[in-house]
C-alpha positions, 0 to 999 in steps of 0.5 A: 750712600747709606742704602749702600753701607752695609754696616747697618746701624739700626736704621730701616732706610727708606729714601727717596731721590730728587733733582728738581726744586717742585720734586723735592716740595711734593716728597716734603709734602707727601711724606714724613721724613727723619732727615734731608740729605743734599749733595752740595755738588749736583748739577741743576738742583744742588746743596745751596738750592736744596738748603734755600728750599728746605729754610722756606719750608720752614721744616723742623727736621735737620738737613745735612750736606754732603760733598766730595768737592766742598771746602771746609770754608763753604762747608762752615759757610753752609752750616752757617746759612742753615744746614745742621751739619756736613759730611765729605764723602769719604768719611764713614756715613752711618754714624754720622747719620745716626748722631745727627738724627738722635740729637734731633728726636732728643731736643727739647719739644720747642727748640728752634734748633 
């Protein structure tokens, strides 16, 4: 979805997609990323997975969800659980992208989120 929007947003995009639980691991651990982006719907390896994965890790970078399908009900239950934020698909994606990494970089040092 970002490496599609062509509205730029001072991002340099460089992504990388999983499907599996071992292949999300080995990108967290052979790379340094701004931000994990699951899809709540994807059949095998989808948000709810992706979100248990990503709370074992104990990572310091935010995870959002996204979705087409998802309820605001399951949406709120997600960001509850540990997602920082969610977005629908339809929605513009860049600056929801964009806010959601600066208040990240901007946070205090040891803030726990």
């Amino acid at each position: 979805m970002l490496r599609d929007d062509k509205s730029g947003g001072g991002f340099e995009v460089i992504s990388e997609r999983v499907a599996t639980a071992d292949t999300m691991r080995a990108s967290l651990e052979g790379q340094t990323w701004d931000l994990i982006i699951s899809d709540y719907s994807i059949p095998g390896f989808g948000g709810a997975a992706a979100l248990a994965l990503y709370q074992h890790q104990a990572l310091d970078i935010p995870l959002m969800m996204v979705s087409g399908v998802m309820g605001e009900a399951l949406a709120v239950e997600m960001v509850k659980a540990g997602a920082h934020d969610y977005l629908m698909k339809e929605f513009p994606f860049t600056p929801f992208v964009s806010t959601c990494v600066n208040d990240t970089q901007n946070r205090p040092l040891f803030d726990p989120f």
